[in-house]
VOPAGU-2260 file (C-alpha; in pm, 1 decimal, decimal comma):
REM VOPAGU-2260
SITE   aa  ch    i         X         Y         Z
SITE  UNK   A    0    9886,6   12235,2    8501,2
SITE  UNK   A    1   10227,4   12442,9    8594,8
SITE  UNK   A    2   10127,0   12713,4    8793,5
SITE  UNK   A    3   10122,8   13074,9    8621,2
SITE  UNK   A    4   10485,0   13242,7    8735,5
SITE  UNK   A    5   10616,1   12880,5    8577,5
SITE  UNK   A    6   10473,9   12979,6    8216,5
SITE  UNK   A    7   10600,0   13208,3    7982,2
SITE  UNK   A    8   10362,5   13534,0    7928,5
SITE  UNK   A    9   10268,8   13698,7    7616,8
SITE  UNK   A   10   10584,7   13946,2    7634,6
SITE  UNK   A   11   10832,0   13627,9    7688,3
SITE  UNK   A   12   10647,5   13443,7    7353,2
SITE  UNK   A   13   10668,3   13754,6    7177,6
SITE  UNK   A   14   11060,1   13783,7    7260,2
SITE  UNK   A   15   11111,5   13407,1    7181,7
SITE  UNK   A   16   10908,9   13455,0    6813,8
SITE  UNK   A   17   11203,8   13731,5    6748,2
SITE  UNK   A   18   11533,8   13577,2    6882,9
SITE  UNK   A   19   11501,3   13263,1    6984,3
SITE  UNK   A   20   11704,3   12932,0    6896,5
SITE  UNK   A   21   11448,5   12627,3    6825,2
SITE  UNK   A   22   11464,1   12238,1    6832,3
SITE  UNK   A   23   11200,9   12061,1    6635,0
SITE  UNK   A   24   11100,8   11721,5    6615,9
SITE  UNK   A   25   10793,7   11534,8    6430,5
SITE  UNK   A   26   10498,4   11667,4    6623,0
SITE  UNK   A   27   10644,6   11956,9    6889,1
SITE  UNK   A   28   10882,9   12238,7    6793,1
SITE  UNK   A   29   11057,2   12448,0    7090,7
SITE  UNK   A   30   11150,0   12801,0    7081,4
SITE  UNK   A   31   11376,4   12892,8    7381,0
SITE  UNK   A   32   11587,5   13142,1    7520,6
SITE  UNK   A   33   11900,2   13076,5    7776,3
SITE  UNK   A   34   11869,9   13327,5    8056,7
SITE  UNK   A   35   12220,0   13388,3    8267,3
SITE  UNK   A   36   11969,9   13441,5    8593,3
SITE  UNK   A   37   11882,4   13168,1    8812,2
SITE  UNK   A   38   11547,4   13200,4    8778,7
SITE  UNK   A   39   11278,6   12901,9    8778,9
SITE  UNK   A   40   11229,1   12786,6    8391,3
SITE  UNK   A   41   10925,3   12915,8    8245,7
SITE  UNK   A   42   10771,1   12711,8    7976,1
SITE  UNK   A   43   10442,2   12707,5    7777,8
SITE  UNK   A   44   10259,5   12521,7    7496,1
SITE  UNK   A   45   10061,0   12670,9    7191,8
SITE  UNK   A   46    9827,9   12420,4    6991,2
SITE  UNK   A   47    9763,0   12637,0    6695,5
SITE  UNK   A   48    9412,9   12616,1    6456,3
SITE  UNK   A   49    9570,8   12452,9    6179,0
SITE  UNK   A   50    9649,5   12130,1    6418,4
SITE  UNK   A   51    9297,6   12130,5    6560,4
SITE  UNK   A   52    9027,4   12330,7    6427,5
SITE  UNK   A   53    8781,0   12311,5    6791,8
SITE  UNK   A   54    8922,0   12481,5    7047,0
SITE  UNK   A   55    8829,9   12216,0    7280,7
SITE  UNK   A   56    9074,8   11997,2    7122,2
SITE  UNK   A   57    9347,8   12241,7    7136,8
SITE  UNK   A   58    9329,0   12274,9    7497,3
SITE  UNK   A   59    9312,0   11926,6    7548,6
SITE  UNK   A   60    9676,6   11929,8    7358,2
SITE  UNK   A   61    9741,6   12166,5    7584,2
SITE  UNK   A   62    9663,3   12031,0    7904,5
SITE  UNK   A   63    9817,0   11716,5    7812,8
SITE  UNK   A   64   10167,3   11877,9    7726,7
SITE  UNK   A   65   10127,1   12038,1    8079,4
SITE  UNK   A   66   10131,0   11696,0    8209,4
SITE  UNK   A   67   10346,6   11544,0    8086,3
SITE  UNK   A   68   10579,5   11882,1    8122,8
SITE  UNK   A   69   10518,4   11855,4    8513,3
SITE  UNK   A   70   10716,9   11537,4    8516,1
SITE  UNK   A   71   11012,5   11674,8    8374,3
SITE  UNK   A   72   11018,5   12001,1    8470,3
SITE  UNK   A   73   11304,4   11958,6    8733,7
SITE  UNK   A   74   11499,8   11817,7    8449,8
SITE  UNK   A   75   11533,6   12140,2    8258,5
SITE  UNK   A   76   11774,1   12385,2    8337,8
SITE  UNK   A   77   11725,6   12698,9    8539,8
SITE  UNK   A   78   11705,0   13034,3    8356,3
SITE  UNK   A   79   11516,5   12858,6    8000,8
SITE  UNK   A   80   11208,4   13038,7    7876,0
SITE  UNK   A   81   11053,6   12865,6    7609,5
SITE  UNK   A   82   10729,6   12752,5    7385,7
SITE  UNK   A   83   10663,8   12424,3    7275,8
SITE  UNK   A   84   10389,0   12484,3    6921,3
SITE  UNK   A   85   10257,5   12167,5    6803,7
SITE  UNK   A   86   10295,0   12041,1    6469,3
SITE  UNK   A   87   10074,5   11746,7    6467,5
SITE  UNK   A   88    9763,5   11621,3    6640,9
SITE  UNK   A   89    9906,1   11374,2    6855,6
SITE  UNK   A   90    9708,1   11273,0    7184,5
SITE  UNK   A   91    9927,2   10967,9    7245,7
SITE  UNK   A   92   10069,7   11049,0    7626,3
SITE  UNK   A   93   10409,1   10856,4    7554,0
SITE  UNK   A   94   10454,6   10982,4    7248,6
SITE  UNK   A   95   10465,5   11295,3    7393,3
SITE  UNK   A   96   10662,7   11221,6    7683,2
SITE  UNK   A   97   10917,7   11140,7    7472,7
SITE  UNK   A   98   10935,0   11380,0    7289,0
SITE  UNK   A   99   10949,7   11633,8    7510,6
SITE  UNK   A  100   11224,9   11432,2    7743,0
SITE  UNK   A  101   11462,7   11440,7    7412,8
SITE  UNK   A  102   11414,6   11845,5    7382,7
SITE  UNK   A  103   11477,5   11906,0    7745,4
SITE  UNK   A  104   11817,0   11657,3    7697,8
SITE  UNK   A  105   11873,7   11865,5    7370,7
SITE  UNK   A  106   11923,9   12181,9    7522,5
SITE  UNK   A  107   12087,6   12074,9    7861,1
Protein backbone atom coordinates (compact mmCIF):
# COMPACT_ATOMS: atom_id res chain seq x y z
CA UNK A 1 0.00 0.00 0.00
CA UNK A 2 1.39 3.73 -0.98
CA UNK A 3 1.15 5.67 1.93
CA UNK A 4 -1.82 8.36 2.08
CA UNK A 5 0.02 11.91 0.96
CA UNK A 6 1.14 9.45 -2.21
CA UNK A 7 -2.69 8.95 -3.26
CA UNK A 8 -4.88 11.19 -4.85
CA UNK A 9 -7.92 12.46 -2.47
CA UNK A 10 -11.45 12.84 -3.30
CA UNK A 11 -10.93 16.65 -4.46
CA UNK A 12 -7.87 15.50 -6.88
CA UNK A 13 -10.41 12.48 -8.45
CA UNK A 14 -13.05 14.89 -8.67
CA UNK A 15 -10.67 17.43 -10.67
CA UNK A 16 -9.28 14.52 -12.83
CA UNK A 17 -13.22 13.26 -13.70
CA UNK A 18 -13.55 17.07 -15.16
CA UNK A 19 -10.24 17.83 -17.05
CA UNK A 20 -8.20 15.22 -17.25
CA UNK A 21 -6.35 13.51 -20.33
CA UNK A 22 -6.72 9.50 -20.12
CA UNK A 23 -4.81 6.40 -21.52
CA UNK A 24 -6.74 3.21 -21.64
CA UNK A 25 -5.81 -0.15 -22.26
CA UNK A 26 -7.82 -3.66 -22.04
CA UNK A 27 -8.42 -3.94 -18.33
CA UNK A 28 -7.06 -0.37 -16.58
CA UNK A 29 -7.92 3.12 -17.85
CA UNK A 30 -5.82 6.23 -16.37
CA UNK A 31 -7.06 9.62 -15.84
CA UNK A 32 -4.15 12.06 -15.10
CA UNK A 33 -3.23 15.48 -14.75
CA UNK A 34 0.49 17.05 -15.43
CA UNK A 35 1.28 19.33 -12.53
CA UNK A 36 4.26 22.08 -13.31
CA UNK A 37 5.24 21.59 -9.32
CA UNK A 38 7.70 19.18 -8.24
CA UNK A 39 5.68 17.53 -6.09
CA UNK A 40 5.75 13.59 -5.30
CA UNK A 41 3.15 11.82 -7.89
CA UNK A 42 0.00 10.98 -6.34
CA UNK A 43 -1.82 8.07 -7.75
CA UNK A 44 -4.87 5.92 -6.84
CA UNK A 45 -7.00 2.98 -8.08
CA UNK A 46 -10.91 2.66 -8.21
CA UNK A 47 -12.38 -0.97 -8.80
CA UNK A 48 -15.90 0.02 -9.54
CA UNK A 49 -19.28 -2.44 -8.81
CA UNK A 50 -19.83 -3.30 -12.25
CA UNK A 51 -16.18 -5.16 -12.33
CA UNK A 52 -16.83 -6.91 -9.03
CA UNK A 53 -20.05 -6.96 -7.38
CA UNK A 54 -18.44 -7.97 -3.40
CA UNK A 55 -16.63 -5.43 -2.11
CA UNK A 56 -14.12 -7.78 -0.88
CA UNK A 57 -13.11 -8.43 -4.32
CA UNK A 58 -12.80 -4.89 -5.23
CA UNK A 59 -10.36 -4.21 -2.64
CA UNK A 60 -8.46 -7.08 -3.39
CA UNK A 61 -8.13 -5.30 -7.08
CA UNK A 62 -7.22 -2.68 -5.23
CA UNK A 63 -4.59 -3.77 -3.08
CA UNK A 64 -3.09 -5.62 -5.80
CA UNK A 65 -2.77 -2.47 -8.18
CA UNK A 66 -1.07 -0.88 -5.05
CA UNK A 67 1.48 -3.48 -5.41
CA UNK A 68 2.31 -3.70 -8.20
CA UNK A 69 2.16 0.42 -8.37
CA UNK A 70 4.89 0.42 -5.50
CA UNK A 71 7.33 -1.08 -7.92
CA UNK A 72 7.08 1.49 -10.37
CA UNK A 73 6.32 4.33 -8.66
CA UNK A 74 9.87 5.95 -9.02
CA UNK A 75 9.34 5.48 -12.68
CA UNK A 76 6.60 8.03 -13.04
CA UNK A 77 7.23 11.49 -13.30
CA UNK A 78 7.06 14.07 -10.58
CA UNK A 79 4.06 16.44 -10.48
CA UNK A 80 1.30 13.45 -12.12
CA UNK A 81 -1.94 13.03 -10.23
CA UNK A 82 -3.89 10.37 -11.52
CA UNK A 83 -6.60 7.33 -11.18
CA UNK A 84 -6.23 4.12 -12.58
CA UNK A 85 -10.48 2.57 -12.83
CA UNK A 86 -10.54 -0.92 -13.80
CA UNK A 87 -12.27 -2.23 -16.67
CA UNK A 88 -12.00 -5.86 -16.20
CA UNK A 89 -11.64 -8.37 -13.41
CA UNK A 90 -8.21 -9.30 -13.82
CA UNK A 91 -6.26 -10.75 -10.69
CA UNK A 92 -3.34 -11.95 -12.83
CA UNK A 93 -0.19 -9.95 -11.03
CA UNK A 94 1.80 -9.74 -14.46
CA UNK A 95 -0.83 -8.89 -16.32
CA UNK A 96 -1.14 -6.06 -14.37
CA UNK A 97 2.31 -5.16 -14.07
CA UNK A 98 2.35 -4.70 -17.44
CA UNK A 99 -0.03 -2.91 -17.93
CA UNK A 100 0.53 -0.43 -15.71
CA UNK A 101 4.52 -0.22 -16.75
CA UNK A 102 3.17 0.70 -20.48
CA UNK A 103 0.85 3.70 -18.96
CA UNK A 104 3.58 5.07 -16.81
CA UNK A 105 6.01 4.85 -20.27
CA UNK A 106 2.90 6.40 -22.07
CA UNK A 107 2.82 9.49 -20.33
CA UNK A 108 6.62 10.01 -19.60
Amino acid sequence: MLPKNRRANKKDIDLLFKSGSSVSFPNLTFKFIKSSKDIPSRISFIAPKNVAKKAVDRNRLRRLGYIVLKNHIGGSPLGIVGVFIFRKYQDDVSILENEIKKILDKIN
